[in-house]
KEKE-3310 file (N, C-alpha, C; in steps of 0.2 Angstrom, whole numbers, plus 5000, padded with zeros to 4 digits):
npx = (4221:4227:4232:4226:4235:4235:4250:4263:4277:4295:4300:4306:4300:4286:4276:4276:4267:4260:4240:4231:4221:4218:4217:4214:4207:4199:4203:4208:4223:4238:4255:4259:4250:4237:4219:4202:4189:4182:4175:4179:4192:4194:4199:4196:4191:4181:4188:4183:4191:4187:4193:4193:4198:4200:4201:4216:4226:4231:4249:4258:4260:4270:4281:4293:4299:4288:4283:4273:4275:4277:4293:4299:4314:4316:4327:4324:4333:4340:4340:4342:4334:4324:4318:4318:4319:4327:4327:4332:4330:4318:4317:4311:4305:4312:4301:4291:4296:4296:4282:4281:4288:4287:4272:4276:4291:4293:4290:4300:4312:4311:4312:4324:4330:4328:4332:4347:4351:4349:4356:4368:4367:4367:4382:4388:4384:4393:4405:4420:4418:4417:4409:4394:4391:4381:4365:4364:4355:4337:4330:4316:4301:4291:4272:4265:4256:4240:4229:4213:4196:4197:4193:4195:4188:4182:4176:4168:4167:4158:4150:4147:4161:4162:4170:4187:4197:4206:4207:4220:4238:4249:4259:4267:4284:4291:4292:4310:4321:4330:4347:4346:4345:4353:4364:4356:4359:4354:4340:4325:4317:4304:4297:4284:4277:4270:4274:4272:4261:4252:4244:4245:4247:4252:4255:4255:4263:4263:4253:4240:4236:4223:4224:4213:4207:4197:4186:4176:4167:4168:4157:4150:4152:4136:4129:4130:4142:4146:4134:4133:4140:4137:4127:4133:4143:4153:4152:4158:4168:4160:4151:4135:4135:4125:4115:4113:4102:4096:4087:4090:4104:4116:4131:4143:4156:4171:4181:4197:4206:4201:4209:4220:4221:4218:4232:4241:4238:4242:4254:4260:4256:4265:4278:4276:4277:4290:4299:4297:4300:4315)
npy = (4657:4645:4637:4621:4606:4590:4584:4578:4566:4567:4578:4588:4594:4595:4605:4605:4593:4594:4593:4605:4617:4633:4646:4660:4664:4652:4644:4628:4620:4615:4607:4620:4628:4638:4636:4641:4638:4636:4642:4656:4655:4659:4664:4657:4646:4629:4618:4604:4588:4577:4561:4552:4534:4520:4503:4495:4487:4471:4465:4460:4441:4433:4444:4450:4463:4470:4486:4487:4476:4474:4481:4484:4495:4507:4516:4525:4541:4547:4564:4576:4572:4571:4561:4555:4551:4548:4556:4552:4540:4537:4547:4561:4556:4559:4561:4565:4579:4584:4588:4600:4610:4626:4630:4639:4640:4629:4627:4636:4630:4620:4627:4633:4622:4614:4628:4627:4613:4614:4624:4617:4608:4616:4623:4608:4605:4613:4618:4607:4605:4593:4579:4583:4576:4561:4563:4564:4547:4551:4547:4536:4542:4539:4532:4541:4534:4535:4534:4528:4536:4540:4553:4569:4580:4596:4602:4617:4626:4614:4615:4609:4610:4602:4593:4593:4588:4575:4558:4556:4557:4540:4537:4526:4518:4523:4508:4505:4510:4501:4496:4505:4503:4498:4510:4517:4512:4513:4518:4512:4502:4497:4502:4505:4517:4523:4536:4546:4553:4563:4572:4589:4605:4621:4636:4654:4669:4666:4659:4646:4630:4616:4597:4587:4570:4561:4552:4560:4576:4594:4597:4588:4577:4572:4558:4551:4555:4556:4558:4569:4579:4576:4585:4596:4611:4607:4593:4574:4569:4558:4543:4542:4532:4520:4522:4509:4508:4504:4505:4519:4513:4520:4527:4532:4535:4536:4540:4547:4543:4529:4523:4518:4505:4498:4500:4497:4482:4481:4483:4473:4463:4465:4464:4450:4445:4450:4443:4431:4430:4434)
npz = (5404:5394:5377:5375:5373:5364:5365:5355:5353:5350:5364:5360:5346:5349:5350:5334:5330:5337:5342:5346:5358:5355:5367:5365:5354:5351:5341:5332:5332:5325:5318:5322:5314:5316:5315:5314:5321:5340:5350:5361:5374:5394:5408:5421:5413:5407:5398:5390:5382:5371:5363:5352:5347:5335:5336:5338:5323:5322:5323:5310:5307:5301:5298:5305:5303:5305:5312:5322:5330:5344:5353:5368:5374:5380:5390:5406:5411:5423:5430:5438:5449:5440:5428:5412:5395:5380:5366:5356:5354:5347:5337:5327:5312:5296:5285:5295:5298:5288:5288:5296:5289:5284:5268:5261:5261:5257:5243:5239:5242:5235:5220:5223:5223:5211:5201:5202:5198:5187:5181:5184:5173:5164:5163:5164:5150:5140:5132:5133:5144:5158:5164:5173:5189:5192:5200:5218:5226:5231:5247:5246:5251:5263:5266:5277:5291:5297:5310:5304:5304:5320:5331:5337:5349:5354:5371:5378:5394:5395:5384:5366:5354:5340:5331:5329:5323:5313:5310:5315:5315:5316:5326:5331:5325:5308:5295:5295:5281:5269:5275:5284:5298:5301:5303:5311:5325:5339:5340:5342:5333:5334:5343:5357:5357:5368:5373:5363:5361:5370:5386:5389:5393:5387:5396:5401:5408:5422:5423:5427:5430:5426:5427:5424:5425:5427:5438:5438:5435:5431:5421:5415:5399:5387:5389:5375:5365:5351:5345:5349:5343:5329:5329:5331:5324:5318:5311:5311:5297:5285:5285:5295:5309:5314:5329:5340:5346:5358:5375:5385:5383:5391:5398:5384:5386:5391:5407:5407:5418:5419:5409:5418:5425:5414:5407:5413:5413:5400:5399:5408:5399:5390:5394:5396:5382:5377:5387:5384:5370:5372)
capx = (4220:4234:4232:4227:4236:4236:4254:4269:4286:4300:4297:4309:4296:4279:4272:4274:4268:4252:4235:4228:4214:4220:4213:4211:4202:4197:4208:4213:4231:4243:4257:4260:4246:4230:4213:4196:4189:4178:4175:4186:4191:4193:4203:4193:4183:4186:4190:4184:4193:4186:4198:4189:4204:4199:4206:4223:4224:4236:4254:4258:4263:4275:4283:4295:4300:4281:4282:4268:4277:4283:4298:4302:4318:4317:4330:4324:4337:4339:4344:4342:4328:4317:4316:4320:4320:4330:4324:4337:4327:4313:4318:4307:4305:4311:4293:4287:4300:4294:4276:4283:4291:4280:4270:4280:4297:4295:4289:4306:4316:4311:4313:4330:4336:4328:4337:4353:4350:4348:4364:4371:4367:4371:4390:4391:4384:4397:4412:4427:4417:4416:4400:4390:4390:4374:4362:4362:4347:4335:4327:4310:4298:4287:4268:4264:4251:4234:4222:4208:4191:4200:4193:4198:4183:4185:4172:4173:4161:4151:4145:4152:4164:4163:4176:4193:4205:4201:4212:4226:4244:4250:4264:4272:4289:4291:4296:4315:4324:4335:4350:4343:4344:4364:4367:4354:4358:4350:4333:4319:4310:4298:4293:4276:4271:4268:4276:4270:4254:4251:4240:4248:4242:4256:4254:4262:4262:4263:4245:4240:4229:4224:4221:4206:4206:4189:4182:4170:4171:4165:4156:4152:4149:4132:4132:4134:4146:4146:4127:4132:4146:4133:4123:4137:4144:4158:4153:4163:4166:4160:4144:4135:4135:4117:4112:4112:4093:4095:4083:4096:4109:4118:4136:4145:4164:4176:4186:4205:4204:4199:4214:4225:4221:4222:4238:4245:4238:4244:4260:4261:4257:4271:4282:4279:4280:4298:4300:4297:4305:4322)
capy = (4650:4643:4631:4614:4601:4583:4583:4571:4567:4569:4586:4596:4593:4593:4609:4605:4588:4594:4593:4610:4620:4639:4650:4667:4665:4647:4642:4621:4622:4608:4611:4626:4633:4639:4635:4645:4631:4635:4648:4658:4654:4665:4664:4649:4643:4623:4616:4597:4584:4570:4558:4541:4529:4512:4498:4494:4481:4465:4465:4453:4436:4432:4451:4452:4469:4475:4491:4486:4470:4480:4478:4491:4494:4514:4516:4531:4544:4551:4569:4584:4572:4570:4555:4560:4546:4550:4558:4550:4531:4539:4554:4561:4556:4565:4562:4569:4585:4588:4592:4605:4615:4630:4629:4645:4638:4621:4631:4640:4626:4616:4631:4633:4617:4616:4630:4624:4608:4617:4627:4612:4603:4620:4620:4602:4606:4619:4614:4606:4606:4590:4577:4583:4568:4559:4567:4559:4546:4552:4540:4535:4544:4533:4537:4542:4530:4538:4532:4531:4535:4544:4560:4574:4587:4600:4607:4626:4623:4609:4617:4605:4613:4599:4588:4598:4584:4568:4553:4559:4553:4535:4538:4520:4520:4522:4505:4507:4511:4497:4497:4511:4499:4497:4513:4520:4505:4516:4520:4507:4503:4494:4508:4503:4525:4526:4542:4547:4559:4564:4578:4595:4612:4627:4645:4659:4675:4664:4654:4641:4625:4609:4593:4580:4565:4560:4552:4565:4584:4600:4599:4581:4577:4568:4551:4551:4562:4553:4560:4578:4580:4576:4589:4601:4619:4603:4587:4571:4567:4553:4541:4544:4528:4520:4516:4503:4506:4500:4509:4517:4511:4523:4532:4530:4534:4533:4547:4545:4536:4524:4518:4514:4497:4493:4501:4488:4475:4480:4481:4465:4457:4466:4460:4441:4444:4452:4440:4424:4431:4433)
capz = (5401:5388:5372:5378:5368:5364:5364:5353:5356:5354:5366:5354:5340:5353:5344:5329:5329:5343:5343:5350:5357:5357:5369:5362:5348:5351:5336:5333:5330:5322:5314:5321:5309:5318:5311:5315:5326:5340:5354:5364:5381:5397:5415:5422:5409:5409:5393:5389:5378:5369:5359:5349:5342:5333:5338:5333:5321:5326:5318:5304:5312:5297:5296:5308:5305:5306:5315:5325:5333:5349:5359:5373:5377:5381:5395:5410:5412:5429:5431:5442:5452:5435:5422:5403:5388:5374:5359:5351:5355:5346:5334:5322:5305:5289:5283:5301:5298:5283:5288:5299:5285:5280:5264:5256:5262:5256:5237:5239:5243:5227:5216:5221:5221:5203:5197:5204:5196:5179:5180:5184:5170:5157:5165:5161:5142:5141:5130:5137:5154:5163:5162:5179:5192:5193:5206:5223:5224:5236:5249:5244:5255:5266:5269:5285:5293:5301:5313:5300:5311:5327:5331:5344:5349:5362:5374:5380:5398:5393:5375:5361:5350:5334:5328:5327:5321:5310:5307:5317:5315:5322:5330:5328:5320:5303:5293:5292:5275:5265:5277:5289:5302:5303:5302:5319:5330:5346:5336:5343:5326:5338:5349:5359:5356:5374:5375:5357:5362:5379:5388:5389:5394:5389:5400:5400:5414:5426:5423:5431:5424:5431:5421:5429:5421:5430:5435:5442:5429:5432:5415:5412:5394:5387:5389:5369:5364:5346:5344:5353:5339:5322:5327:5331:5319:5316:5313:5307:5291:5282:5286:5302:5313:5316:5335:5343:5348:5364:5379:5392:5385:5394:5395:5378:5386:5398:5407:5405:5423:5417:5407:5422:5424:5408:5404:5419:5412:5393:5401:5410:5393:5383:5398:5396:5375:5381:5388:5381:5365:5375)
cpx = (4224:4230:4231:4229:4235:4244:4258:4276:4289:4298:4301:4305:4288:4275:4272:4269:4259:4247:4230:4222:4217:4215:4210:4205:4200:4198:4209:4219:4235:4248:4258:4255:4239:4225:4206:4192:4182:4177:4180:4185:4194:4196:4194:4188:4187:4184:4189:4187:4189:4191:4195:4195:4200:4205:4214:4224:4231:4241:4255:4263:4270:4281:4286:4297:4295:4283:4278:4271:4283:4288:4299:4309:4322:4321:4327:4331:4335:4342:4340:4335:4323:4319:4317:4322:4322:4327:4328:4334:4321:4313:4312:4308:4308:4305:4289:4291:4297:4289:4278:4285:4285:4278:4278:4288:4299:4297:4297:4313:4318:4311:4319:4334:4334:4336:4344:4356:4350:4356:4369:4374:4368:4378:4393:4388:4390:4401:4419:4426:4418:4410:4398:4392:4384:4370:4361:4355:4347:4330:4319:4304:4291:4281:4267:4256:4246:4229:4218:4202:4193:4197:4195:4194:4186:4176:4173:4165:4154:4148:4150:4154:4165:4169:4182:4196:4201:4207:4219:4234:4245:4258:4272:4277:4290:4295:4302:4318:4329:4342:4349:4344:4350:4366:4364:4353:4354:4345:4329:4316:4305:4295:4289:4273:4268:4270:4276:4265:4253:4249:4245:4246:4251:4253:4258:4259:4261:4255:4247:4233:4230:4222:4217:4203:4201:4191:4175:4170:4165:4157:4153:4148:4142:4134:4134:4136:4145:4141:4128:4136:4143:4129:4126:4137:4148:4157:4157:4159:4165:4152:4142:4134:4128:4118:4111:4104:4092:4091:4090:4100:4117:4126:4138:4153:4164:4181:4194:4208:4206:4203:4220:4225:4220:4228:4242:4243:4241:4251:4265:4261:4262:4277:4283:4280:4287:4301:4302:4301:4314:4323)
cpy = (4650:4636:4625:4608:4595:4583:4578:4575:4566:4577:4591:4596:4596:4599:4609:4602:4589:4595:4598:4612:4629:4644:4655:4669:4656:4643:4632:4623:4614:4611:4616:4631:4634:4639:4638:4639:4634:4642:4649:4656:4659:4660:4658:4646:4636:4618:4607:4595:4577:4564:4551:4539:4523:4507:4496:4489:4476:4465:4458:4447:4433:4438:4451:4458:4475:4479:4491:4479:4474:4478:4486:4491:4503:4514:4522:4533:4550:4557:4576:4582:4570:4564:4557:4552:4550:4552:4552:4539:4532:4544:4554:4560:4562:4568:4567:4577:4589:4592:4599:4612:4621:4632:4633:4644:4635:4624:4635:4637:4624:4621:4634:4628:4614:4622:4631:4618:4610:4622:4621:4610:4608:4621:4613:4602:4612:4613:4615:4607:4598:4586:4578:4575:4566:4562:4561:4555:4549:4547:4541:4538:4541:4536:4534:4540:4535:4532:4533:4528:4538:4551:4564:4579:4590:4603:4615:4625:4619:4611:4613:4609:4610:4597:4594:4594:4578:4564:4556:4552:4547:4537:4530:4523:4518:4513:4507:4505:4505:4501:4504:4508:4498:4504:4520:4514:4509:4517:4512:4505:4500:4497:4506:4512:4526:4532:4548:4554:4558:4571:4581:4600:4618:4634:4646:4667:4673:4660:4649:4635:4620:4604:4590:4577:4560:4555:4556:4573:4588:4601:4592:4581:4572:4562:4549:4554:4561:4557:4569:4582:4579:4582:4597:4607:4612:4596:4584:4570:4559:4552:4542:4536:4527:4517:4513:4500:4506:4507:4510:4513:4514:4527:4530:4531:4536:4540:4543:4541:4529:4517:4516:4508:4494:4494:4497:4483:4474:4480:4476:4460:4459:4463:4452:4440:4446:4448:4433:4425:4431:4429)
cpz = (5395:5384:5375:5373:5370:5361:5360:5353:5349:5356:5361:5350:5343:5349:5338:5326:5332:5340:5346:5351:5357:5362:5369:5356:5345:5344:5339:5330:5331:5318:5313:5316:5312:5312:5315:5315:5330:5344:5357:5371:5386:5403:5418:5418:5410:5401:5392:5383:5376:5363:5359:5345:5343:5335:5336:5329:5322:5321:5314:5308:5307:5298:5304:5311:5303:5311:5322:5329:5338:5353:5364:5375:5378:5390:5399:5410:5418:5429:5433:5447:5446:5431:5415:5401:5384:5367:5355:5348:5348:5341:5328:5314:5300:5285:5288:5299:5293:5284:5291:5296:5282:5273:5256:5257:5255:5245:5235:5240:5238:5221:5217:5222:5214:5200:5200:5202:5188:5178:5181:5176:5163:5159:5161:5152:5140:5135:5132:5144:5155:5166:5172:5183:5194:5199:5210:5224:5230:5239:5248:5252:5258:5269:5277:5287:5299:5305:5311:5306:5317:5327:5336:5342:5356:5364:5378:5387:5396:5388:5369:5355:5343:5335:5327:5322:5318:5309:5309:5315:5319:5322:5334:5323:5313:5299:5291:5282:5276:5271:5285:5297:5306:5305:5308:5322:5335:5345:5337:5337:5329:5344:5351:5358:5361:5374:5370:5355:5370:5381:5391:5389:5396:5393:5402:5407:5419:5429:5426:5429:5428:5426:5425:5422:5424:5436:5434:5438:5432:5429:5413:5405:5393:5385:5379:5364:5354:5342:5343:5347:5331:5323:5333:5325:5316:5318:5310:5303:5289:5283:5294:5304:5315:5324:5337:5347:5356:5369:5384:5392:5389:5392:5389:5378:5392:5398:5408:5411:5421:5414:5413:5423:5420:5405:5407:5415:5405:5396:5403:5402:5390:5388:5396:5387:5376:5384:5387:5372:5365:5376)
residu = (UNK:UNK:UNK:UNK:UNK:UNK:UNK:UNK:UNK:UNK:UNK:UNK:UNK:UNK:UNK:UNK:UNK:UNK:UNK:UNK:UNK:UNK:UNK:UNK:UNK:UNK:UNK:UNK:UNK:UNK:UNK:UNK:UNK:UNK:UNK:UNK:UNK:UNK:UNK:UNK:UNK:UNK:UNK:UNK:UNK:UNK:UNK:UNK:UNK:UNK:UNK:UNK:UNK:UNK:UNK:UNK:UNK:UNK:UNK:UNK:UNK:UNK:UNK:UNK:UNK:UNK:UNK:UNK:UNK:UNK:UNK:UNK:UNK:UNK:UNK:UNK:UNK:UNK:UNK:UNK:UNK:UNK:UNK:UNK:UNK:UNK:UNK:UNK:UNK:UNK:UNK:UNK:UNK:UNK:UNK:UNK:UNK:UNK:UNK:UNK:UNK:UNK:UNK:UNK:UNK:UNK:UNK:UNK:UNK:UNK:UNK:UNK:UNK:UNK:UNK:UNK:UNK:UNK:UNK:UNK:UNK:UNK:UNK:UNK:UNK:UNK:UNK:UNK:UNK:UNK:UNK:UNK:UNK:UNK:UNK:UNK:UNK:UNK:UNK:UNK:UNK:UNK:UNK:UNK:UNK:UNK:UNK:UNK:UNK:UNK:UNK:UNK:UNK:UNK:UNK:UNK:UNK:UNK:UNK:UNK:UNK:UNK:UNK:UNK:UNK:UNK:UNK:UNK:UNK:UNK:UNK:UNK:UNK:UNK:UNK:UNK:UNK:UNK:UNK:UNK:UNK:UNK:UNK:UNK:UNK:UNK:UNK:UNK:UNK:UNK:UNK:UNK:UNK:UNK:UNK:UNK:UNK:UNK:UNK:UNK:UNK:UNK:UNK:UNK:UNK:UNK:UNK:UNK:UNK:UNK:UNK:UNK:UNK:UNK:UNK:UNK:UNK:UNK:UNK:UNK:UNK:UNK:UNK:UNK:UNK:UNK:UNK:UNK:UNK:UNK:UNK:UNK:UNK:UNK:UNK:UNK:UNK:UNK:UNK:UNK:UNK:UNK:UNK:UNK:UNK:UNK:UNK:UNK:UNK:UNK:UNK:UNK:UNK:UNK:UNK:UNK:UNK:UNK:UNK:UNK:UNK:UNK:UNK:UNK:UNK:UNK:UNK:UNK:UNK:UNK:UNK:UNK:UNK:UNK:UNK:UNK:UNK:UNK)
# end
């Protein structure tokens, strides 16, 4: 059994960027940095996902170059028999990059580009030196928008492991920089984030894993996962969510199934905005 992510693209980036369960020591893992998470898992144990995201809220009808006002225009690329989209349609952020950098780098980074910045500016006090040249501006660093309310829990055979992950990243493309625009013509800044997160399972010695996206599970969770996850080792944070009361109001989610017909029907609608826009 190998790490079960909730993967993001672009794939050169996908570990940094993922959402994991680890299976050895039942680690969450993001950011390449494991967290002491839930239990361990074992050659066929069957690992459930649960993933809650809020609504999206509706792009600004003024704000044409809201991020959120999608156009697709992600070319397929055929080769060797397979399908491939371009990183390059899509690349990751400077701000995205940044995370990735490890704590104790990053600390050794700014400590010597300080004191490279300070020799600078004693050369240029020096006499008969030479007035330094102003330091390059650096571009303003844009924050990185979350799906506030989203969580990701994992099950290890139908025992709920608690909340791993909370307010994950959105995966829409960052509002472009002053000129930024002229200068990556091929970069979508209106990406729909279809290909943004996506379910992935790494293994290694020649392992083997299956995904089942339901409707039917080995393991099925309780009808409300919401409830089973407050009175877990990790619940979420904030207010709990009062019940709706209802008697036998029944299941409280959907297997990942579920989304095919409405990813067709969400696509037919970006088609006729794609359309009547041209």
């Amino acid at each position: 059994m190998a790490p079960l992510t909730l993967a993001t693209r672009p794939l050169t980036h996908s570990r940094r960027y993922s959402y994991a369960y680890r299976d050895r020591h039942g680690d969450a893992v993001t950011l390449s940095r494991p967290t002491a998470y839930g239990s361990p898992a074992f050659s066929s144990t069957t690992i459930g996902v649960y993933l809650s995201l809020p609504p999206r809220p509706p792009p600004s009808p003024t704000d044409r170059r809201d991020p959120a006002r999608i156009h697709r225009k992600r070319i397929p690329i055929s080769f060797k028999g397979q399908l491939y989209f371009e990183s390059v349609e899509f690349p990751a952020s400077p701000e995205m990059q940044a995370l990735a950098v490890d704590p104790a780098t990053k600390a050794k980074q700014e400590a010597d580009a300080a004191a490279k910045l300070d020799k600078a500016k004693k050369a240029a006090a020096a006499p008969g030196s030479r007035p330094a040249p102003p330091p390059a501006e650096k571009a303003p660093e844009r924050a990185l928008p979350v799906l506030e309310g989203s969580k990701l829990a994992f099950f290890v055979d139908g025992v709920c492991q608690g909340v791993a992950f909370e307010d994950v990243y959105d995966f829409l493309p960052l509002r472009a920089l002053p000129g930024e625009r002229k200068k990556d013509v091929r970069r979508n800044w209106h990406d729909d984030g279809d290909l943004a997160y996506f379910p992935m399972v790494s293994v290694f010695g020649g392992a083997v894993a299956t995904l089942n996206s339901g409707p039917d599970f080995e393991f099925p969770p309780p009808d409300d996962i919401e409830a089973a996850l407050w009175e877990s080792k990790r619940p979420p944070t904030g207010e709990r969510m009062q019940a709706d009361g209802r008697e036998g109001a029944g299941r409280r989610w959907r297997p990942l199934s579920d989304r095919y017909a409405e990813y067709l029907a969400e696509q037919n609608h970006l088609d006729n905005i794609d359309e009547a826009e041209a």
